[in-house]
Structure formats: C-alpha cells, structure tokens
N, C-alpha and C positions, 0 to 999 in steps of 0.2 A: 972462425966466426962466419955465422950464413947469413949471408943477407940477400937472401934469393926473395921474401918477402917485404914488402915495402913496413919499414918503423911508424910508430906513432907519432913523433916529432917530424916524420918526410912528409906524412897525408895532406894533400891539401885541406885547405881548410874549409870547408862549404858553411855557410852561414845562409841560412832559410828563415825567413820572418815566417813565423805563423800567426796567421791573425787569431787574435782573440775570441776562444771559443765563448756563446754566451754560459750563465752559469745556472744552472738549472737544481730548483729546490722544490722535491716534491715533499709536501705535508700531508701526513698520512691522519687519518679522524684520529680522535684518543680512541684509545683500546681502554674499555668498559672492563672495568674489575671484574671479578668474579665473587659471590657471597657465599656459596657454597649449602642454601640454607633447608634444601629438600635433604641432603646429606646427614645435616646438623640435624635436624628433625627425628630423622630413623635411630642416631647413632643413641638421641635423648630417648627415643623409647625402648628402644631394644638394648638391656640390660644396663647399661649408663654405668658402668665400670669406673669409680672413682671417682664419678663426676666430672669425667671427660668429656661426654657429650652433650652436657651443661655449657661448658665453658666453650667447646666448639658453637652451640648456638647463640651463646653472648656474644662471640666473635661475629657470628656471622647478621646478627641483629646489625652491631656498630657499623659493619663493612654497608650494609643494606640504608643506614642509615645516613652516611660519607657518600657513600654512592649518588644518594637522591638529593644531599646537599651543593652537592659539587664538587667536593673536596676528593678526587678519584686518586689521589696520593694515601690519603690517609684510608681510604677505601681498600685500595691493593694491598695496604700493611694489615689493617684487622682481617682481611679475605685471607690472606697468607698463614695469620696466626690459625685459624677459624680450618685452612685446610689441610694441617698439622694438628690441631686438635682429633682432627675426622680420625687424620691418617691414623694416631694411635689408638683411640675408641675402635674403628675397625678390627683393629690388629687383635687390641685385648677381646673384643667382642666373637672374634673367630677363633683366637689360639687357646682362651680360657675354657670355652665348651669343652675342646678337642683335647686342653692336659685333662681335665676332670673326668672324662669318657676315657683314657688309658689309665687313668688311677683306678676306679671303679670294678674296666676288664682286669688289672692286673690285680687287683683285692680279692675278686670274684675267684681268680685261678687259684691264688695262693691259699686263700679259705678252702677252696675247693681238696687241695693237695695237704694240707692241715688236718680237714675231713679224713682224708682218706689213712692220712699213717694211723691219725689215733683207733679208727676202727684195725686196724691193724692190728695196735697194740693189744685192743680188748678185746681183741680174737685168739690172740697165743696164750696157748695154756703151758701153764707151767707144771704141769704134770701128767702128761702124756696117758699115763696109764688108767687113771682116775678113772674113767669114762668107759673104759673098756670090757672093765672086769666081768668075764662071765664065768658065775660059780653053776 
C-alpha cells in the first residue's frame, strides 16, 4: 500500500467563508421578429408555384400584423411559418425552371437522333442494283 501521498480523509480541512457575490441580471431588449415580407412578395410574383407564395405572404402580413400589435410571440410563430413558406416557393421557383430546361434539352436530343435513324431508314434501298443499270 503507498501512502507516500497524503488521503482524502488526512487533508486538513480549510473552511473559507466567501462573501456573497452580488447577483447580476442583465435584460437584453426583445429581439423584433422577422416578417420576411419583401421575400413574400417576389416569391407571389415570380411564378407562385402552388400557391406557396400566397400563403408565405399571408404569413407574413399576420407576423407584420403581431408584430405592430405587441404580441412578438405570436409574431415569431407566423414569421417562422411565413419563412418556410419562402423556403419552399424558392426551392420550387429555382428547381422547376431548371427540371423543365433538361426535359426540353433531353426531348430536343432524342427528337434530334429519332430524326436521324429514320432518314436512315428511307435512304436504304432495298435493291441495290435498281439504280445502276446501264444498257
């Protein structure tokens, strides 16, 4: 057994009063929701996919509306819906152009190679010699 280091039950015991720290509460302003409503505006005009960007600007009307009444709880919850509304309208508003622009190139190629066999076909003659004959 070592007991070259002093145990926990041998330490003396030190007992130190700490005076009582004061207790210090800082109040920070309310943090102002967000409406989201120049967002809501663009997403309503620019192509307004399912009526997303409808509904993102009715959100963002009520947040606007909470907002100026007081109520910045119920402010933050329609802002939140209002900036999840956006998010999707954005998404669909970017990614719908962009599947329709590769449907298009890939119709264009495959028309294009469609084109091409059937002049193909109606270029092989089926009898070689037909064409040829010289009496």
């Amino acid at each position: 057994m070592d007991t070259s280091y002093p145990r926990e039950d041998y330490l003396p015991m030190t007992s130190r009063k700490q005076e009582p720290s004061p207790t210090v509460i800082t109040i920070r302003p309310p943090v102002v929701p967000r409406d989201y409503m120049i967002w809501s505006v663009f997403n309503t005009i620019y192509m307004n996919f399912c009526c997303l960007g409808f509904v993102a600007l009715a959100y963002s009307v009520k947040a606007r509306d909470q907002k100026v009444s007081g109520d910045l709880e119920a402010a933050h919850r329609y802002g939140s819906k209002a900036r999840c509304y956006n998010v999707l309208a954005t998404v669909w508003n970017v990614v719908l152009p962009l599947v329709l622009i590769a449907l298009v190139v890939t119709g264009v190629l495959h028309l294009s190679k469609l084109a091409q066999e059937s002049m193909d076909y109606f270029a092989y003659s089926f009898f070689p010699n037909d064409g040829d004959d010289k009496k």
